[in-house]
C-alpha positions in Angstrom: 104.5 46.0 1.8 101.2 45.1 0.9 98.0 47.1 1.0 95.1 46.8 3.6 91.5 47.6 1.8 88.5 46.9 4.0 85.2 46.1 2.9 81.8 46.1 4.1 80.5 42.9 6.3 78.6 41.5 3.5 81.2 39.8 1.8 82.2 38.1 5.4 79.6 35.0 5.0 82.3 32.5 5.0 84.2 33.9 8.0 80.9 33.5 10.2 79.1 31.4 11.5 75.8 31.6 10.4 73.9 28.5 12.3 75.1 26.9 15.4 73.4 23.7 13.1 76.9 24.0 11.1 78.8 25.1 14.2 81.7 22.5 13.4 81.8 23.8 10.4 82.6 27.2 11.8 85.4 29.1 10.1 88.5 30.5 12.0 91.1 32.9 11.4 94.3 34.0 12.5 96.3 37.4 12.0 99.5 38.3 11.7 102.3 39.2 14.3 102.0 43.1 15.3 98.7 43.1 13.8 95.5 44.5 15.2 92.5 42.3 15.6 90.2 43.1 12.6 86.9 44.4 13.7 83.6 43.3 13.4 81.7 44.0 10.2 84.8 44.2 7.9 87.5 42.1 6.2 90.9 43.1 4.9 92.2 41.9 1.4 95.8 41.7 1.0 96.7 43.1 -3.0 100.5 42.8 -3.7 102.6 44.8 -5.4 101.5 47.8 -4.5 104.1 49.9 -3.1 103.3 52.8 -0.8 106.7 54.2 -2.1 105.4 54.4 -5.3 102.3 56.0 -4.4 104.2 59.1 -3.0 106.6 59.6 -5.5 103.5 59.4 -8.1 100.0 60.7 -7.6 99.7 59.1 -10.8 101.0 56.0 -10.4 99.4 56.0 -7.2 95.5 56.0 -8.9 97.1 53.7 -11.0 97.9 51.0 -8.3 94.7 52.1 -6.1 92.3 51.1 -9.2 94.5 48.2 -10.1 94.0 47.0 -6.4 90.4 47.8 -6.9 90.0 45.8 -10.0 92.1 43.1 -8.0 89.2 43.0 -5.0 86.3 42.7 -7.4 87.9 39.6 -8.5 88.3 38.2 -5.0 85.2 39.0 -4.1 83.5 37.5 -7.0 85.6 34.0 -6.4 84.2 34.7 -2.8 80.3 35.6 -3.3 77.6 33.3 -2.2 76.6 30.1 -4.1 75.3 31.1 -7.7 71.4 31.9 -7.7 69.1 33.6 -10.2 67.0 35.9 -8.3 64.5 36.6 -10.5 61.3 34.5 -11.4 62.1 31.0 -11.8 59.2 31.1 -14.9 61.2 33.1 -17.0 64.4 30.4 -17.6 62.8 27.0 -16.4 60.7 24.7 -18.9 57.1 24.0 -18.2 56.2 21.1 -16.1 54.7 18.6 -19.0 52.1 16.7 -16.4 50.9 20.3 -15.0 51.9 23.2 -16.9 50.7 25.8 -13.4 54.4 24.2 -12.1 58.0 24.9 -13.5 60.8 21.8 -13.4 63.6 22.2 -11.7 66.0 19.2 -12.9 70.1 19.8 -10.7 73.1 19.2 -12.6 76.6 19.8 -12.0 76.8 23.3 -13.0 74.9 24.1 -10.2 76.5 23.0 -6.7 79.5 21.5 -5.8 78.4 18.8 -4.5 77.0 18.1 -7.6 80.2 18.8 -9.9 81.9 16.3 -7.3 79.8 13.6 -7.3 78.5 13.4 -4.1 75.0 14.2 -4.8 73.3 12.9 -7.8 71.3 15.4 -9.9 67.6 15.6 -8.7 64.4 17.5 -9.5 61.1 19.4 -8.4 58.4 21.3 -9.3 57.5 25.3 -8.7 55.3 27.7 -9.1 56.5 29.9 -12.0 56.6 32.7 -9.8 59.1 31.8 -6.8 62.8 32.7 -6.9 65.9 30.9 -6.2 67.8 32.7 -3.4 71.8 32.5 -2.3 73.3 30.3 -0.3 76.0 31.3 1.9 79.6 29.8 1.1 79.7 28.6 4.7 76.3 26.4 4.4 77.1 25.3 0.2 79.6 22.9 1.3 81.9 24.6 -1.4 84.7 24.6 1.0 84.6 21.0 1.9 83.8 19.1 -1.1 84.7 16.2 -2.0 84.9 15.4 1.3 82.1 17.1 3.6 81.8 15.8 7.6 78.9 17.9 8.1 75.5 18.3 5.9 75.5 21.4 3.7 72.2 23.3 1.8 72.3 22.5 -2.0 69.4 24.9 -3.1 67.2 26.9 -1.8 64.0 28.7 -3.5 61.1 30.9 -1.8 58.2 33.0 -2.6 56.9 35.6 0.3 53.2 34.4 0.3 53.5 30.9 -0.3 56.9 29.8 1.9 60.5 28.0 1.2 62.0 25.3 0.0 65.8 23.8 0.6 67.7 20.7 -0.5 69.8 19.3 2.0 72.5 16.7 1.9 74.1 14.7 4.5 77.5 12.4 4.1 76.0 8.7 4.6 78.5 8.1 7.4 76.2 10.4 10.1 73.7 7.4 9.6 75.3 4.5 9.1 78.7 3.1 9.1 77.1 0.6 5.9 78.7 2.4 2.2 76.0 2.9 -0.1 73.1 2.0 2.2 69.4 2.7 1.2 67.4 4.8 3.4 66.0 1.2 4.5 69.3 0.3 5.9 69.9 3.5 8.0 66.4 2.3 9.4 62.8 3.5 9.9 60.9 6.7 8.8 60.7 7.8 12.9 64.6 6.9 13.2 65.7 9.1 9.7 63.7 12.1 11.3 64.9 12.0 14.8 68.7 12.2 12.9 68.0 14.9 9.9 65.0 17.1 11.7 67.3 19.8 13.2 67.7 20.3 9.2 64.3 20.5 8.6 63.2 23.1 11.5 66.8 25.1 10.8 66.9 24.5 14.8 66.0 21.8 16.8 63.9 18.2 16.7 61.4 17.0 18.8 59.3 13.9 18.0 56.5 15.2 19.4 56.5 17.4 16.1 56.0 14.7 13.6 52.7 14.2 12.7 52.6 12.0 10.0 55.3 9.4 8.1 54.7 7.6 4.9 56.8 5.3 2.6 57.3 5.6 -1.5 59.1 3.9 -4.1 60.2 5.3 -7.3 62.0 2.2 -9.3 64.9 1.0 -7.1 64.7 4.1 -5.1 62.4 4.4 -1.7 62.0 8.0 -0.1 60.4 9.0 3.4 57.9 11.6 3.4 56.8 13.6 6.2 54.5 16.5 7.7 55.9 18.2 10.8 53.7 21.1 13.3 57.2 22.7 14.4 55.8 25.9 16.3 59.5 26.7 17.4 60.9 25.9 14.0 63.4 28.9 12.3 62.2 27.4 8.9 58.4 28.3 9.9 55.6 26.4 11.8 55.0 23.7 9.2 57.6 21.8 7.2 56.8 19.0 4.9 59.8 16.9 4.1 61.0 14.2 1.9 64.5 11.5 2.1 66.3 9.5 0.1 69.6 7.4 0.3 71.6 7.5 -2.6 75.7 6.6 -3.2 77.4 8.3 -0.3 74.8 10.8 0.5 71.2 11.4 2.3 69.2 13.9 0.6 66.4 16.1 2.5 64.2 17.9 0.8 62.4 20.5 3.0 59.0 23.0 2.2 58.3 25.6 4.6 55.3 28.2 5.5 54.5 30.1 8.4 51.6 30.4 9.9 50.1 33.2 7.2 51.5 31.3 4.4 50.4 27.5 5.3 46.6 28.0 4.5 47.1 29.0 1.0 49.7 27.4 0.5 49.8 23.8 1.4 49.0 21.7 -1.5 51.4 24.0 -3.3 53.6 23.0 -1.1 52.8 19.2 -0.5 52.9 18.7 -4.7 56.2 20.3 -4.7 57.6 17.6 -2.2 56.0 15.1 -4.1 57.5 16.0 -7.2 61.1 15.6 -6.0 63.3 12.3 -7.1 66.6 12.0 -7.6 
């Protein structure tokens, strides 16, 4: 017979669902026969080999198997913890931006998402302020339990800093866009049409055109991106967003910067030079 622990709801990221933006994503599960329904808040861990005979016969062997169990749950819930994020000050562990040393780089590689160790998203980089922090992302928004293979877009990073705002990268199969393998973002079609498809990613909620109030066009080498500024007084990600796309392989990548309202005067050109930093 095996032995039921529960645990506190904050392990239970990847069995809800956290944005009705990923709701076909959602994750289901099922119980078995003769089993009560497992409430709200908690989650129960299975730990074989664990017998309750043995625990009466042996108080001993009993704290034995109780703290082997324990041990065993740590494990499982380490294997099951948020996407891996340093929350302290990303100035501590990330070089100095050469052009403007007031900025940190922050170059991807496959170490840090899956999407990256699968090669569906090649590395990229930004700038920050020294003083932000890289936050979690839940297991049910990383894409860590779909890659290689992902029908639905899934947060890469994400980084914030109370009084200046947010930012995330986001990537998108290709095939949302256009049935066309390896298309540019020119081949999906114009600035106005990328938008109307990716901005419910960029507000963390809905899209509405009326929104955008500016577009522009940049090429990097063989690579072009679409930038944009967005008013988005209803957005979840905060009243402004500045964004950036790009086309690359199999994937469209969004990178988003977010401030609300108290944030967006101080912050902006912080913000806008942090979007304009990022390539891939």
């Amino acid at each position: 017979m095996d032995c039921k622990l529960e645990l506190p709801s904050m392990v239970t990221a990847s069995a809800v669902r956290i944005s009705p933006l990923f709701s076909s994503s959602g994750v289901t599960s099922s119980h078995p026969p003769h089993q009560p329904e497992v409430s709200t808040g908690v989650i129960s861990l299975s730990i074989p080999n664990i017998s309750y005979r043995g625990l009466l016969r042996s108080p001993a062997a009993g704290r034995r198997d109780f703290l082997r169990g324990i041990a065993l749950a740590s494990v499982l819930l380490i294997k099951s913890s948020d996407s891996k994020a340093r929350e302290v000050e990303v100035g501590s562990y990330l070089p100095l931006f050469s052009s403007d040393p007031s900025f940190v780089l922050f170059r991807a590689s496959p170490s840090d998402t899956p999407a990256l160790r699968a090669g569906n998203v090649q590395p990229y980089e930004f700038i920050l302020p020294p003083s932000w922090k890289q936050t979690r992302v839940a297991n049910i928004l990383s894409g860590n339990y779909c890659q290689p293979k992902c029908a639905e877009p899934w947060v890469e990073v994400k980084f914030e800093d109370e009084k200046q705002g947010k930012v995330q990268v986001v990537a998108s199969p290709l095939i949302r866009l256009t049935n066309k393998p390896n298309a540019t973002i020119e081949d999906i079609g114009t600035p106005e049409k990328v938008i109307a498809s990716l901005g419910p990613f960029v507000t963390g909620n809905t899209y509405d055109s009326d929104e955008l109030l500016e577009t522009s066009i940049e090429k990097h080498g063989n690579q072009t991106y679409y930038s944009y500024v967005l008013e988005t007084p209803y957005a979840l990600t905060g009243s402004h967003n500045l964004a950036k796309a790009t086309a690359k392989g199999n994937t469209v990548v969004l990178f988003v910067a977010s401030a609300n309202d108290k944030q967006w005067p101080a912050s902006q050109e912080t913000l806008k030079a942090m979007v304009d930093s990022f390539q891939i």
